[in-house]
C-alpha positions as CSV (number, residue, x, y, z in Angstrom):
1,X,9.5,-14.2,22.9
2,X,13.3,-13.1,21.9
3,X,14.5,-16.2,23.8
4,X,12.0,-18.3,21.4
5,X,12.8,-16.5,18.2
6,X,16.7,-16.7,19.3
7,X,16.2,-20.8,19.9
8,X,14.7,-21.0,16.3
9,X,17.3,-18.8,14.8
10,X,19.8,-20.8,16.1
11,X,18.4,-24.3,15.1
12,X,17.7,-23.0,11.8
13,X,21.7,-22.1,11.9
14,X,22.4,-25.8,13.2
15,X,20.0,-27.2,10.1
16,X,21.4,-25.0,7.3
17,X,25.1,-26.5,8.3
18,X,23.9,-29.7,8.7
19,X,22.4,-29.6,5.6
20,X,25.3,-28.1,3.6
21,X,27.6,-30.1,5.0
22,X,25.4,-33.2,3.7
23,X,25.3,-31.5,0.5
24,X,28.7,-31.4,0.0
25,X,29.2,-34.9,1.0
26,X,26.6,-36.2,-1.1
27,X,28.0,-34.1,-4.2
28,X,31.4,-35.1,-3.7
29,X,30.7,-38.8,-3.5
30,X,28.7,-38.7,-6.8
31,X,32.1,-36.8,-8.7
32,X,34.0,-40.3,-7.1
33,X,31.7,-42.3,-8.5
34,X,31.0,-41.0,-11.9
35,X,34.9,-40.7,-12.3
36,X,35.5,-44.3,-11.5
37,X,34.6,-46.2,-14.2
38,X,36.8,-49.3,-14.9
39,X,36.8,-51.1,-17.9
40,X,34.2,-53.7,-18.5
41,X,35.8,-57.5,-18.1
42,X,36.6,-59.5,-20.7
43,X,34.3,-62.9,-20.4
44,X,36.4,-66.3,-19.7
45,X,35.4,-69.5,-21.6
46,X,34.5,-71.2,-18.4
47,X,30.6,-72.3,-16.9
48,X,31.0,-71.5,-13.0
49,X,28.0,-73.7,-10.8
50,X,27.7,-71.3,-7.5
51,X,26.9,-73.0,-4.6
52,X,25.8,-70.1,-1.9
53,X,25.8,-69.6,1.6
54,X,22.9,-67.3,2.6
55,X,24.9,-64.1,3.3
56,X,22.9,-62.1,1.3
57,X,25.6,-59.3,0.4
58,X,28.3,-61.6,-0.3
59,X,26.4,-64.2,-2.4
60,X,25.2,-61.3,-4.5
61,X,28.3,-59.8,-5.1
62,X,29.8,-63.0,-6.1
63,X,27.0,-63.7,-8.4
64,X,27.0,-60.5,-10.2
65,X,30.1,-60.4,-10.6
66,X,30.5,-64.3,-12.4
67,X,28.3,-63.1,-14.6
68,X,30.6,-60.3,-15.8
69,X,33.5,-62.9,-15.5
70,X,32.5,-66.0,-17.4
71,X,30.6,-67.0,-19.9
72,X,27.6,-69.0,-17.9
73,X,27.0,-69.0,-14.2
74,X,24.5,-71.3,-12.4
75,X,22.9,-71.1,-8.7
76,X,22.0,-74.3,-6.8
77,X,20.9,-74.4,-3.2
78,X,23.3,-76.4,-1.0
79,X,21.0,-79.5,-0.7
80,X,20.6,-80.7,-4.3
81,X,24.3,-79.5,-5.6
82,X,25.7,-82.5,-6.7
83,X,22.7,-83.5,-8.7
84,X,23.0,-79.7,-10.6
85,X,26.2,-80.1,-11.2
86,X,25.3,-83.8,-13.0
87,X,22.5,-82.0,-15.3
88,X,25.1,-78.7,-15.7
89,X,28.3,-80.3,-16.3
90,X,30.2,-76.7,-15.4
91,X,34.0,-76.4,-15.1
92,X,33.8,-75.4,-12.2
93,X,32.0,-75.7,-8.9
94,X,32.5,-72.6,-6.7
95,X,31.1,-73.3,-2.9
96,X,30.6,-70.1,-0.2
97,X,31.9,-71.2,3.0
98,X,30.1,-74.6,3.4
99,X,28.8,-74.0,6.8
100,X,25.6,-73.4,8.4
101,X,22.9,-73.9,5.9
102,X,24.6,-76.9,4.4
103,X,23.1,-80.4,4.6
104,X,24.6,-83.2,6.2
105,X,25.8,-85.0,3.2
106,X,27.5,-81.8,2.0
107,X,30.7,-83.5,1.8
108,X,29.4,-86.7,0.2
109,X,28.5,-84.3,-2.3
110,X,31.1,-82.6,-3.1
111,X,33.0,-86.4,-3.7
112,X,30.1,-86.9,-6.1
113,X,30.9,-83.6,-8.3
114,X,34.5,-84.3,-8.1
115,X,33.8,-87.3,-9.6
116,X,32.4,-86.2,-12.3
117,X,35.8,-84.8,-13.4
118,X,33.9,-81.0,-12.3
119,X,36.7,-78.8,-10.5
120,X,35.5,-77.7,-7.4
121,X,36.7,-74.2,-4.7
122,X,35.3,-73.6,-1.6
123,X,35.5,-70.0,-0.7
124,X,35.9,-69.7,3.2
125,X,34.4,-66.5,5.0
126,X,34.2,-67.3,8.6
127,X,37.9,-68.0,8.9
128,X,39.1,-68.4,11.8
129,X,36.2,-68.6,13.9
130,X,34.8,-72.1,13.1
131,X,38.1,-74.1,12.4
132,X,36.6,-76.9,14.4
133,X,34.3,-77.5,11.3
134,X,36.7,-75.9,8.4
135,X,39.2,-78.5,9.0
136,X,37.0,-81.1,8.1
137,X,35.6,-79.8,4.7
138,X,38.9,-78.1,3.4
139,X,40.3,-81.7,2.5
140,X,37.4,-82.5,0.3
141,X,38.3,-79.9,-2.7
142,X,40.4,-79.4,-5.2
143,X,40.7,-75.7,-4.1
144,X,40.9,-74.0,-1.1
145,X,40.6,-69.7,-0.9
146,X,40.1,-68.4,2.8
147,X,40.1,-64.3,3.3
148,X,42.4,-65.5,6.8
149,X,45.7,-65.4,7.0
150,X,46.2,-67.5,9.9
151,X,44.2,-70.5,8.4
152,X,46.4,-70.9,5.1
153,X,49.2,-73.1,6.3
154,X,46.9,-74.7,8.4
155,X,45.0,-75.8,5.4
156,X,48.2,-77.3,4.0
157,X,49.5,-78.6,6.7
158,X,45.9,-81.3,6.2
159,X,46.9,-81.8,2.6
160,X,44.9,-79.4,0.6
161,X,47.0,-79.5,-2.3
162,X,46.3,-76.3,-3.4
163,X,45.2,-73.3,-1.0
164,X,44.7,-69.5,-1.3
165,X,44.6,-66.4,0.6
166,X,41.2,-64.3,-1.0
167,X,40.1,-61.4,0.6
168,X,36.4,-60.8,0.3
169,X,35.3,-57.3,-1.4
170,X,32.2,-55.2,-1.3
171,X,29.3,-55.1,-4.1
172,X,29.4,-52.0,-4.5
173,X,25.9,-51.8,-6.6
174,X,24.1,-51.9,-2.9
175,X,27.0,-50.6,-0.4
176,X,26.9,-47.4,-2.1
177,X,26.5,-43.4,-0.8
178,X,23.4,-42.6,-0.9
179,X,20.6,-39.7,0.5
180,X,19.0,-41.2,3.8
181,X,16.1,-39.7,6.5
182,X,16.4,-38.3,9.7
183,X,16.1,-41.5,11.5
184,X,18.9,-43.1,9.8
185,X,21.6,-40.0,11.4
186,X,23.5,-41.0,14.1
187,X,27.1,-39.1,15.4
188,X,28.7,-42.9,16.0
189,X,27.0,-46.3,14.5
190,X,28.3,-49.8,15.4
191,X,26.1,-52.9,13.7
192,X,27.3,-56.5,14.7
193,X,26.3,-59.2,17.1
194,X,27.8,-58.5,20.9
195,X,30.6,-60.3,21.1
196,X,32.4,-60.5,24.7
197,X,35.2,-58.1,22.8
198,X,33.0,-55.8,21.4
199,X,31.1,-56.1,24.9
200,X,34.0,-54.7,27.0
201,X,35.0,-52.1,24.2
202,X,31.1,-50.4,24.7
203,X,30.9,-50.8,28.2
204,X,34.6,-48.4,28.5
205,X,33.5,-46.4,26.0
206,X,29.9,-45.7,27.4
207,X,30.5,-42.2,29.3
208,X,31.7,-40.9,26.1
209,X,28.6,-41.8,24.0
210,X,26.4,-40.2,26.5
211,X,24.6,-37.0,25.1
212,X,25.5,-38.0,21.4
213,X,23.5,-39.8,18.9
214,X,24.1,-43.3,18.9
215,X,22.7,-46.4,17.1
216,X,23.9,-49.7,18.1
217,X,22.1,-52.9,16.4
218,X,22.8,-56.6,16.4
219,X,21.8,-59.3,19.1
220,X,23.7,-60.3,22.7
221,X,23.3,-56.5,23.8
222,X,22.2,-57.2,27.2
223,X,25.0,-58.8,28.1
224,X,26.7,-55.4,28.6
225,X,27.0,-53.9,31.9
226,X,26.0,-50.5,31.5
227,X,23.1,-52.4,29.2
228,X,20.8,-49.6,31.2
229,X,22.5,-47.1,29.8
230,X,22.8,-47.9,26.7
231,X,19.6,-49.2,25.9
232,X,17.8,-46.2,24.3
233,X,20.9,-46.8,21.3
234,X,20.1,-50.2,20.7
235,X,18.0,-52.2,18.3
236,X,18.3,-55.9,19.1
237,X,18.2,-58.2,16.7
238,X,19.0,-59.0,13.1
239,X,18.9,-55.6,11.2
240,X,18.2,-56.0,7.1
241,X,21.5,-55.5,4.9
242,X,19.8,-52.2,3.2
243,X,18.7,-51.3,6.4
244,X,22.6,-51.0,7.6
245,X,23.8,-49.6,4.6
246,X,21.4,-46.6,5.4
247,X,22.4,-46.4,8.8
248,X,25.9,-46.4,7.7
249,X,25.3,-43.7,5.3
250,X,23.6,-41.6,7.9
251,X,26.7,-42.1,10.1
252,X,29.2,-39.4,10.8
253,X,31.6,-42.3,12.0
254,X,30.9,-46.2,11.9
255,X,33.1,-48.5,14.0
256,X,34.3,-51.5,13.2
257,X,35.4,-54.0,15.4
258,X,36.5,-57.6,14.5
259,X,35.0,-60.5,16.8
260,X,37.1,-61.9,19.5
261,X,39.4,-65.2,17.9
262,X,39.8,-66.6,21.4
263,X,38.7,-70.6,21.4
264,X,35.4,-70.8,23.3
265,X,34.2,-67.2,23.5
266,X,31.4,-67.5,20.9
267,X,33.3,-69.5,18.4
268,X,34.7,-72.8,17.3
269,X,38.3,-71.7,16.9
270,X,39.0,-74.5,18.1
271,X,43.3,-74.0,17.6
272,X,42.4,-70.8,19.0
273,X,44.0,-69.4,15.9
274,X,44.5,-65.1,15.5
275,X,42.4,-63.1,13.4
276,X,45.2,-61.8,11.2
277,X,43.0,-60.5,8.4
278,X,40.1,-57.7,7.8
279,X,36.1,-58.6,7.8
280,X,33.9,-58.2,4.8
281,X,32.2,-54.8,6.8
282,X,35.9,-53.1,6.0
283,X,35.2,-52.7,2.3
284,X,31.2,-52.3,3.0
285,X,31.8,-49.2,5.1
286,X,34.1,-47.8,2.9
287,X,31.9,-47.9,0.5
288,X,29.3,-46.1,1.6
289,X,31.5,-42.9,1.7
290,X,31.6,-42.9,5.7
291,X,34.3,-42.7,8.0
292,X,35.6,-45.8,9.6
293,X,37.3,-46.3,13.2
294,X,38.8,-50.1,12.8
295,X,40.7,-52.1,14.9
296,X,44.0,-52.9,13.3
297,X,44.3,-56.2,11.4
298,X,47.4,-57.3,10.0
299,X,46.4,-57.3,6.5
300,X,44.9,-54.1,6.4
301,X,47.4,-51.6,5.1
302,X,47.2,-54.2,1.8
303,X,44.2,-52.3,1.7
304,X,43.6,-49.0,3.0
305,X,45.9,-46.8,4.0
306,X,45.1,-45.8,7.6
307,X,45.1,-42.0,8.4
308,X,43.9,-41.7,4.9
309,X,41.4,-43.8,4.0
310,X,39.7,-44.7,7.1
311,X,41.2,-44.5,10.9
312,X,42.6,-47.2,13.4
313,X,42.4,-48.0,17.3
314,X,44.0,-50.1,19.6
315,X,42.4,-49.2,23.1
316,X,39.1,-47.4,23.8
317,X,41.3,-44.2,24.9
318,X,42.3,-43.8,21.5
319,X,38.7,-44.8,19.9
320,X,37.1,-42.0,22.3
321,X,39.9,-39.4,21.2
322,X,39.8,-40.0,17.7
323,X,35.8,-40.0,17.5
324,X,36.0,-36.7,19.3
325,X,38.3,-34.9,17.2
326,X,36.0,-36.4,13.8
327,X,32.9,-35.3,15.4
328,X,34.7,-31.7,15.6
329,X,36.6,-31.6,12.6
330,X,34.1,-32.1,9.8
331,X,36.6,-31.5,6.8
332,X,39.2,-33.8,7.8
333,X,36.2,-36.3,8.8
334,X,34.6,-36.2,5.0
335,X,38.3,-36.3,3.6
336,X,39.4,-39.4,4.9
337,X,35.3,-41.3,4.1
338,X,36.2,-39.7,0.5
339,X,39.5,-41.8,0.0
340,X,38.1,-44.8,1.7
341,X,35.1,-44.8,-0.9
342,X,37.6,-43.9,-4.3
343,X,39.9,-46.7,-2.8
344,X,37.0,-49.2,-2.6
345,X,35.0,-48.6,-5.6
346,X,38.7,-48.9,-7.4
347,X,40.0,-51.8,-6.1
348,X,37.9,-53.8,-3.8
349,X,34.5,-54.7,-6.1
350,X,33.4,-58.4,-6.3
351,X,34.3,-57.7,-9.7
352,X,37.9,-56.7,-9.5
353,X,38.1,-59.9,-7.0
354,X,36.9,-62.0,-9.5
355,X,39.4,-61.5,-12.0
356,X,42.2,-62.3,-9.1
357,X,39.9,-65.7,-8.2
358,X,40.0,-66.4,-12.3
359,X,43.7,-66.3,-12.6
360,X,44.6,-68.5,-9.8
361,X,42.2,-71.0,-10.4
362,X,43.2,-70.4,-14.2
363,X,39.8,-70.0,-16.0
């Protein structure tokens, strides 16, 4: 009986901390927000037509944030795009990637709107993973803004008269901190499809995730070799963007590890081109007021300031020793997710990108 009422004690202990330490975090990431408030954009004369390309988060936040940007925004699937922008007549035509969900006569298309006299942008977002196809469409508009480095003077070197280095951003009005359950905690969380890279960074890294709480998510898992062990972490499959912004708000630390840019290894890099720049999940996490353990991109510190507003690694030695001494050092863990969030809601919003897009394109 004393052993039982000492075992309750102490989880009612563990659940008190828990719990004010949640508090704290949760309180603290409201002040950021509130405090934040940037001043409301001044709307350009221009009509944008959006052309999307079914990433749900990214088309969003572009959207919402055209319509604080211009004066009239329009949203045409893919397919019919050229005949929207003959009824719309906009100024623009701004195009998400091009890839994927886009019909065959996507480029035939886009000749038609130029035609029209309509300005037209394509806005690439898998750079430089599918080259083999991005080489091909860049040619055929006015505009060109990729979030790679490494693809910009390729781009030129095909003729694209005018072409761009954008970063992406976050929208902040879903990657936000937020309250989640119980089921949503986890120690470490990692979502993303299992690339071979990411593939041999789990399987070294598996001892160490033994015994904590772990949720891994995304498709290609079983291609791990400790798959066996590492199964009861996993959820295969595609997991729902508000789903992962849960998970990474129930996260003490989320990693974040870039894909693999070598030609062949589930991509169509075909120039086999580096990955010089940071991935859309850098501003999401940060958003969501969680601490971030990144793999270093060259373009990063134009972002974040490492050490302070999230953490880098460059071998699973150093991921493993830097998630143990977060996972043990709760202040300095919350300290660093606090300046990653202040630094994103301030500077990396659709919004504020948005205004960068309008004044080189010169709306």
């Amino acid at each position: 009986m004393r052993l039982k009422r000492k075992g309750i004690a102490k989880a009612a202990r563990a659940g008190f901390a828990a719990g004010y330490a949640s508090g704290q975090r949760d309180g603290a990431c409201d002040s950021i927000s509130q405090h934040i408030q940037l001043p409301a954009p001044k709307k350009l004369n221009v009509c944008v037509l959006y052309i999307p390309q079914g990433f749900e988060a990214i088309d969003t936040g572009i959207v919402e944030a055209l319509r604080q940007t211009v004066r009239e925004v329009h949203v045409a699937d893919p397919s019919i795009m050229a005949e929207q922008a003959s009824f719309i007549r906009p100024d623009w035509m701004l195009v998400l990637n091009g890839l994927h969900v886009f019909p065959n006569n996507h480029l035939e298309q886009v000749d038609a709107v130029r035609a029209l006299g309509i300005r037209t942008a394509i806005w690439f977002a898998d750079d430089p993973y599918v080259t083999a196809d991005t080489v091909h469409i860049a040619p055929r508009y006015d505009v060109v803004l990729t979030h790679e480095l490494s693809t910009v003077e390729l781009y030129r070197e095909l003729g694209c008269q005018q072409v761009i280095y954008m970063p992406l951003a976050v929208h902040p009005q879903w990657f936000k901190p937020m309250k989640v359950e119980a089921k949503y905690r986890s120690d470490i969380c990692f979502i993303g499809q299992a690339f071979w890279n990411r593939v041999e960074l789990f399987d070294a890294i598996a001892p160490y995730l033994q015994g904590r709480k772990v949720f891994i998510a995304g498709g290609l898992w079983d291609r791990l070799r400790t798959y066996k062990q590492l199964k009861p972490f996993i959820r295969h499959g595609w997991l729902p963007v508000e789903e992962s912004i849960r998970y990474y708000n129930g996260a003490k630390i989320v990693i974040n590890m870039h894909r693999t840019t070598e030609a062949g290894k589930d991509n169509k890099n075909s120039l086999n081109l580096p990955g010089r720049s940071i991935n859309p999940r850098t501003f999401e996490i940060a958003a969501c007021g969680t601490l971030q353990l990144t793999d270093e991109r060259e373009d990063l510190a134009s972002y974040f300031r490492p050490g302070i507003e999230l953490e880098t690694f460059t071998s699973p030695s150093e991921l493993v020793a830097k998630m143990n001494y977060y996972l043990t050092h709760e202040d300095q863990r919350r300290q660093i997710a606090l300046s990653g969030l202040r630094r994103a809601l301030a500077d990396h919003s659709f919004v504020q990108r948005l205004h960068t897009v309008a004044e080189v394109l010169k709306w």
